[in-house]
C-alpha positions in Angstrom: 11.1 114.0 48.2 8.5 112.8 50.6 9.3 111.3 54.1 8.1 107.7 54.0 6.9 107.6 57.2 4.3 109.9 56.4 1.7 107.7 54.6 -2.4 107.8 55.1 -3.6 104.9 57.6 -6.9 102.9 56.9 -9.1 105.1 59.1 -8.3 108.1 56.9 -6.1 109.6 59.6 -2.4 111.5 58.0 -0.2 109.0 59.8 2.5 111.2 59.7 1.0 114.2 61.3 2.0 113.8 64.9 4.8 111.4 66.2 3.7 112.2 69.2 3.8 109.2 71.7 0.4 110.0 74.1 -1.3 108.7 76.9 -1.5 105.0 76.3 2.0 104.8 74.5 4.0 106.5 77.0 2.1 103.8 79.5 2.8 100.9 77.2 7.0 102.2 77.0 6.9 102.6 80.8 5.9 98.9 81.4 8.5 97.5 78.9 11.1 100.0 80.4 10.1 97.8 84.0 9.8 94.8 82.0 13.4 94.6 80.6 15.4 96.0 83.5 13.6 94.0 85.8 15.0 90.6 84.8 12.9 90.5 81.9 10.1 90.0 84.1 10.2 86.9 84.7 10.0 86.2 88.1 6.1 86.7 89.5 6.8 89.5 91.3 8.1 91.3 88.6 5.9 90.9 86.3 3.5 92.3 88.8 5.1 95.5 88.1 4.5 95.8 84.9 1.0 94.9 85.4 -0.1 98.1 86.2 1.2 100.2 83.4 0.1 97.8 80.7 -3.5 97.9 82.6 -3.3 101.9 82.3 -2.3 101.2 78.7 -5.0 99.0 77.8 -7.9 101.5 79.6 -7.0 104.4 78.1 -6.9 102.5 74.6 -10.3 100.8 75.0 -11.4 104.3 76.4 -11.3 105.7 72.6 -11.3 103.0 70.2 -13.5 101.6 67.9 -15.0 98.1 67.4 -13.3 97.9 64.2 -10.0 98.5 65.7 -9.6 95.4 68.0 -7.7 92.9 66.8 -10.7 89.8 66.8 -9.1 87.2 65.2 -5.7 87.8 67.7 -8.7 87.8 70.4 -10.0 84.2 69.3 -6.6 82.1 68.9 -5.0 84.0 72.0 -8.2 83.4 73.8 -8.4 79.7 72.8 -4.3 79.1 73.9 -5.1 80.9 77.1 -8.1 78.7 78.0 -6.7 76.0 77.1 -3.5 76.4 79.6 -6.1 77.5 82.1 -8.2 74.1 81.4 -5.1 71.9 82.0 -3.9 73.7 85.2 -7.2 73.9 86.8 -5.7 71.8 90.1 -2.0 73.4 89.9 -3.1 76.8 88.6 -0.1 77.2 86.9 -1.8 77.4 83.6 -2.5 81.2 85.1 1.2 82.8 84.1 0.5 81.3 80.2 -2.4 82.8 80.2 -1.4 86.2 81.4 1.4 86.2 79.1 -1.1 85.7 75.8 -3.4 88.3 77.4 -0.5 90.8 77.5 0.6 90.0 74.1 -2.7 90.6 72.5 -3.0 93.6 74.7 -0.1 95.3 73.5 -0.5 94.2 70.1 -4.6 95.9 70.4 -2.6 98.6 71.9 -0.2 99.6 69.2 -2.5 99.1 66.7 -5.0 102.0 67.6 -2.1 104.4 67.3 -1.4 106.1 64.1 1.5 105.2 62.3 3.7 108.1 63.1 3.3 107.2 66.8 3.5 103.6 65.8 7.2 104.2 64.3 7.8 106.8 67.2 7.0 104.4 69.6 9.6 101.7 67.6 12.2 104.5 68.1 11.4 104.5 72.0 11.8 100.9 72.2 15.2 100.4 70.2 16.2 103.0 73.0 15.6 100.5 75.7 17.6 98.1 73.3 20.5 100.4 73.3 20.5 100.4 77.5 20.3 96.8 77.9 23.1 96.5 75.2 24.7 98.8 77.8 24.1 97.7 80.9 25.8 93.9 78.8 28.5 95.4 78.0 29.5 97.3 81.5 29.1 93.6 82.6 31.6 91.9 80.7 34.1 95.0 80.8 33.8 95.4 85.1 32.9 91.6 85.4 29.9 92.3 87.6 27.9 89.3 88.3 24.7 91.1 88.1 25.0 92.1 84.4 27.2 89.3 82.8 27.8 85.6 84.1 31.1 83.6 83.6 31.1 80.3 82.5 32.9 77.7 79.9 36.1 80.0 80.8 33.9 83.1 79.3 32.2 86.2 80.3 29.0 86.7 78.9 26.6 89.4 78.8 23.7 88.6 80.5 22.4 92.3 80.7 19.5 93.6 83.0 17.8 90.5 82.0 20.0 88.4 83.5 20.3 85.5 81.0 22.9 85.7 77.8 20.6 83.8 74.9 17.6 85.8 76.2 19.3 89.2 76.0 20.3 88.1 72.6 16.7 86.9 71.8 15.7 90.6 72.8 18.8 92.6 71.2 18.7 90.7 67.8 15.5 91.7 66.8 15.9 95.6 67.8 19.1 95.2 65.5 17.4 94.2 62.9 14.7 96.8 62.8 17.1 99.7 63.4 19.3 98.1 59.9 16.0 97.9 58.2 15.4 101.8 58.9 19.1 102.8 57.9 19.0 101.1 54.9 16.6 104.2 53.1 17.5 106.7 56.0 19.6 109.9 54.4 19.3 112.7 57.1 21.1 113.9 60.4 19.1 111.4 62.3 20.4 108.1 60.7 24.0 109.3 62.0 22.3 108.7 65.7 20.6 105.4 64.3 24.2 104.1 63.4 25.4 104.8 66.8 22.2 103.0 68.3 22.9 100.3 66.2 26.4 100.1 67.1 25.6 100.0 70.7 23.5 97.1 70.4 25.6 95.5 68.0 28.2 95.1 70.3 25.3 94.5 73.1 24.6 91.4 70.9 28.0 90.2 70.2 28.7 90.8 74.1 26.3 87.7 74.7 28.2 85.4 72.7 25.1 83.6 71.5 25.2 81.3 69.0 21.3 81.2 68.7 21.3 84.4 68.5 24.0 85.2 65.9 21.9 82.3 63.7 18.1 83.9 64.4 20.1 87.5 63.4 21.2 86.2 60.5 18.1 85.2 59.5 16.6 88.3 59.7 19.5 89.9 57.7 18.5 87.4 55.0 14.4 88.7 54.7 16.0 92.6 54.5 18.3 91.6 51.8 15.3 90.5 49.8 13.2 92.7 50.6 15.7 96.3 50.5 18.5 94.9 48.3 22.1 94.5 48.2 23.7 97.9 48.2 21.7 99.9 50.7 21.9 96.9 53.3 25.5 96.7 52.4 26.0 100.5 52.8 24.2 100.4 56.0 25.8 97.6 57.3 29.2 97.5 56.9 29.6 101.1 59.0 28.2 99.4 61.5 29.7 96.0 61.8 32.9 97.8 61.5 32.2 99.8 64.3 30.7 97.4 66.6 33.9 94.9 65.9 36.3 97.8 66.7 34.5 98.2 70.2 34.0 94.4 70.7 38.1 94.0 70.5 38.6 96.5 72.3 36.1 94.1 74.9 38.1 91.4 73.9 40.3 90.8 77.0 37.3 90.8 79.4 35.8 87.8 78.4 38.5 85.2 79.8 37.2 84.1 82.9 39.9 83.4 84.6 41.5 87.1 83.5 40.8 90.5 84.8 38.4 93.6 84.0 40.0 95.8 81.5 37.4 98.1 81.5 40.0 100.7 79.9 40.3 98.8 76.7 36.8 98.3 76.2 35.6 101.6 76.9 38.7 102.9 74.3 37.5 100.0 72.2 33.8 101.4 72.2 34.9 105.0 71.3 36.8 104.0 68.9 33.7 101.9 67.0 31.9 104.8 67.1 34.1 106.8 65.8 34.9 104.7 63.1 31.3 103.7 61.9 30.8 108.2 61.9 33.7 108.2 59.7 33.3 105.5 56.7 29.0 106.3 56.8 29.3 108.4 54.3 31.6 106.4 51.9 31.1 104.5 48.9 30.6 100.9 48.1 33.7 100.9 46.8 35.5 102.1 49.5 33.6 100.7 51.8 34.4 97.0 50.5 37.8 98.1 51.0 37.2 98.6 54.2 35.5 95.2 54.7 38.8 93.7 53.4 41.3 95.9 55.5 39.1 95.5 58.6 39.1 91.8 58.4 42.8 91.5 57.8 42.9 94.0 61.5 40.6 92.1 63.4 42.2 88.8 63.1 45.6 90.0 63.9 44.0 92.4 66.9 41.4 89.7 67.8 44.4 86.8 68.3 46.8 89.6 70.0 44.2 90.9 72.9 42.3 88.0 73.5 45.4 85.4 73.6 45.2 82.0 72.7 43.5 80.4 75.8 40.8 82.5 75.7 40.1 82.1 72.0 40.3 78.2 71.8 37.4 78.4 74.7 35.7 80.7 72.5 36.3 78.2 69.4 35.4 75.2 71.8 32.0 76.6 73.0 30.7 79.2 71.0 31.5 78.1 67.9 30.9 75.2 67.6 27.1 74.1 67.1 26.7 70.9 68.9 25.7 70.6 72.1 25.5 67.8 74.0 23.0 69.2 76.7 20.7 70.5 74.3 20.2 67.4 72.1 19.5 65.3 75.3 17.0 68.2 76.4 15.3 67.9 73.0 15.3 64.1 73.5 13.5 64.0 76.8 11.2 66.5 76.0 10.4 64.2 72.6 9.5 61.4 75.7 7.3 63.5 77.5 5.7 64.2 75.2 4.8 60.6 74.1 3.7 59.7 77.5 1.3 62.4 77.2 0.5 63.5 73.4 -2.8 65.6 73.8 -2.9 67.2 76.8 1.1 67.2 77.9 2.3 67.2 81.3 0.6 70.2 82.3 1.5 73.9 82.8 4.4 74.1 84.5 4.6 70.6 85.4 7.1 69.4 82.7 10.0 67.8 84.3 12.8 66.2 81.9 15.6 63.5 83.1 18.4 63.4 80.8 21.6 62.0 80.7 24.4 64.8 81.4 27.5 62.7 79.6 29.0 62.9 83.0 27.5 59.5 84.5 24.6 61.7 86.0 21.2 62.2 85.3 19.9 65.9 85.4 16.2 67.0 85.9 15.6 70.2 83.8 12.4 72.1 83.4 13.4 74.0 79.9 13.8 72.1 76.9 15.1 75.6 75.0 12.7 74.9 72.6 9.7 76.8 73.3 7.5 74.7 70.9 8.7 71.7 72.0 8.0 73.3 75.7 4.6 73.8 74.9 4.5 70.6 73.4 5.5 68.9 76.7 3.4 71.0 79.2 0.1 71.4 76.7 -0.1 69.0 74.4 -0.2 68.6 71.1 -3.4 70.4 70.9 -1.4 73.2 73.1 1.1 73.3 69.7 -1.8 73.6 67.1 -3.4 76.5 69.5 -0.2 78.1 69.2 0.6 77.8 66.2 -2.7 79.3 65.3 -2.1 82.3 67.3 1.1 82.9 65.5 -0.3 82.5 62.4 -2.7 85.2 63.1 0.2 87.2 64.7 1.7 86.7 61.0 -1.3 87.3 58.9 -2.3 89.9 60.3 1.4 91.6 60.4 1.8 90.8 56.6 -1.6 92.3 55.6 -0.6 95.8 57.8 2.6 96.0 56.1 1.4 96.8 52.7 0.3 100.4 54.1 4.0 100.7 55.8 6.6 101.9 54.1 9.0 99.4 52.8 12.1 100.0 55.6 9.6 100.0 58.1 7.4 96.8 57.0 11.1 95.4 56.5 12.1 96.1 59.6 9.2 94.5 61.5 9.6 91.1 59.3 13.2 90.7 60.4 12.4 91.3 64.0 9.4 88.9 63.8 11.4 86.0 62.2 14.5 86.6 64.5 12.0 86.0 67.5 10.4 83.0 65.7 13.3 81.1 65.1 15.4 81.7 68.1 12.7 80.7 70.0 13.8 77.1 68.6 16.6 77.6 70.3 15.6 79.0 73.6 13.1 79.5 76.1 12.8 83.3 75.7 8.6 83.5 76.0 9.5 82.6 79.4 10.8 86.0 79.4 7.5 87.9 79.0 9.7 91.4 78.5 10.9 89.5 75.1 7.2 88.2 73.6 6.0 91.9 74.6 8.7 93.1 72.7 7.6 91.0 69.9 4.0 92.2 70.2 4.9 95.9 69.7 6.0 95.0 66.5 3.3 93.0 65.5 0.9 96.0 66.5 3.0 98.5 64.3 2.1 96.3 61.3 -1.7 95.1 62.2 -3.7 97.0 60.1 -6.0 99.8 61.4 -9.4 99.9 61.4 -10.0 96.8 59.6 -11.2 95.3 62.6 -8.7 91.6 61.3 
């Protein structure tokens, strides 16, 4: 049987020889590594540190490429969204942070795609590492309560991770679920036993958050490897998984009331546990595994409502289950009004400032409508929407075009990351989060074809 990661790549190099991560790759891993641990990079000063790295990365790949490698048509709509911001923040400057942020996506996505596709998958593998520490560094923070990993609120913990904000830690943990499920779904050696326990981890990293945005966006991408992989191997690779990772999240269960104590006991025999489970039905039928799905579900509910206790559940049932909220809708409202006051050009970069009513008898000023397309909406314009939605089109196009030369798990993989990142981003304001979009761009540049010069 051949490996299906080794497949020739458009310039007529054997993708699979070397899975070797070199110069430009190990500087591209080292800024993401800054990126996500320092709060996703989104305060100016850390996303100065990463700066540097990405630079490095960037030389050394312009240092060896051809012509026909660059990614033009990324270079044209990026380029356009860029000036754009930079046009309409001419006085404030802030039109410089949207600009840097395209300029780093297309720059990891020109990155990625000079590599061959052996380094393009190892590099993949390097990332869902990083995923697996954030999940963590979430889940220390809910079991130990600290502050600087999780954040309580609504009577909850939630796990806010290194990047310091639950729905964006979901935003980033989602879509590196989804790729590693995509890979299982065809893997059959000793290494998919190490995938399953990556995927566990940030699983349970994912769940940790308590995001309802980003349980919807993961679903989505579950949906796009269904069709594209099937049923049964998506059912085979999954249900291990889920299993595990709801083991270990009971076993988290009694952290999350905010008014309780850490039981970091629990949680870590909770995560053990998980992973010792998922080793253990891997292997098993379909059969026996939809046995398990029954007997599993029958467990949790009795051990969910027995170590979580009622209070703690009707919060859970209150504000994280439930999909209206209040907040949001009047965000989405106000940012529908500023919009209207200034339908071309927008308020400006940076300059967006939304007055809703709170419910309370109060009027709140927000910045983030947690809708990135209405947010660019409101600071750019409606012409600021077209332009991005023309760059993500190309991201798209050019994505789907790569993918025919990938093999199928992998090209599977990248589609459900891609689509979890598009549609959560309805839902939050994770391109705000530049460790997130860069995230995103990796993927991207592991499906943009080579040496087609798109």
């Amino acid at each position: 049987m051949s490996d299906p990661d080794r497949v020739a790549d458009p310039a007529g190099h054997r993708a699979g020889s070397s899975g070797v991560l070199r110069a430009p790759a190990l500087a591209l891993l080292v800024a993401l590594a800054a990126a996500v641990t320092a709060q996703g990079a989104f305060y100016p000063a850390d996303q100065r540190l990463i700066a540097l790295p990405l630079l490095v990365s960037v030389v050394l790949t312009v240092a060896k490429i051809r012509a026909t490698v660059m990614p033009w048509s990324l270079l044209v709509s990026g380029g356009l969204l860029a000036a754009w911001a930079l046009l309409l923040g001419e006085d404030t400057g802030d039109g410089a942070g949207i600009a840097l942020l395209v300029a780093g996506v297309v720059a990891v996505v020109m990155v990625v795609a000079s590599m061959g596709q052996a380094e393009r998958v190892a590099l993949t593998g390097a990332v869902v590492a990083l995923g697996v520490a954030v999940a963590c560094s979430g889940w220390w923070g809910v079991a130990f309560h600290s502050t600087e990993l999780a954040l309580p609120g609504q009577g909850l913990w939630r796990a806010s991770t290194t990047l310091t904000y639950a729905n964006a830690a979901a935003g980033l943990l989602g879509p590196l679920a989804l790729f590693a499920l995509a890979r299982l779904t065809t893997m059959v050696s000793r290494e998919r036993q190490v995938w399953l326990l990556a995927l566990v981890v940030v699983v349970v990293g994912l769940g940790a958050t308590l995001s309802r945005a980003g349980l919807i966006a993961w679903g989505c991408g579950v949906v796009v490897i269904l069709r594209r992989q099937g049923f049964q191997p998506v059912f085979s690779a999954m249900v291990p998984v889920l299993l595990g990772a709801g083991v270990a999240l009971i076993g988290l269960g009694p952290s999350f009331a905010e008014g309780g104590v850490a039981r970091p006991i629990p949680a870590a025999m909770g995560l053990v546990a998980g992973m010792a489970a998922t080793l253990t039905v891997a292997s098993w039928s379909p059969g026996r595994l939809a046995a398990v799905v029954v007997a599993a579900g029958l467990f949790a509910g009795v051990a969910v409502v027995g170590g979580m206790g009622g209070d703690t559940l009707g919060r859970l049932g209150d504000t994280r289950l439930s999909f209206s909220s209040t907040d949001r809708s009047e965000m989405f409202h106000a940012g529908i009004d500023s919009i209207s006051k200034d339908p071309w050009t927008g308020a400006g970069p940076g300059q967006g400032r939304l007055r809703y009513h709170q419910g309370n008898g109060k009027f709140v000023e927000a910045r983030f409508v947690h809708n990135e397309y209405l947010q660019i909406g409101v600071e750019l314009g409606v012409v600021g929407v077209v332009l991005l939605l023309a760059m993500i089109g190309t991201l798209a196009w050019g994505a789907k075009k790569g993918s025919r030369l990938l093999p199928g798990n992998i090209a599977c993989g990248v589609g459900a990351a891609l689509v979890a990142l598009g549609v959560q981003a309805g839902f939050d304001f994770l391109w705000h989060i530049p460790a997130i979009p860069l995230v995103g761009a990796v993927f991207a540049g592991v499906a943009w074809p080579r040496g087609s010069g798109t």
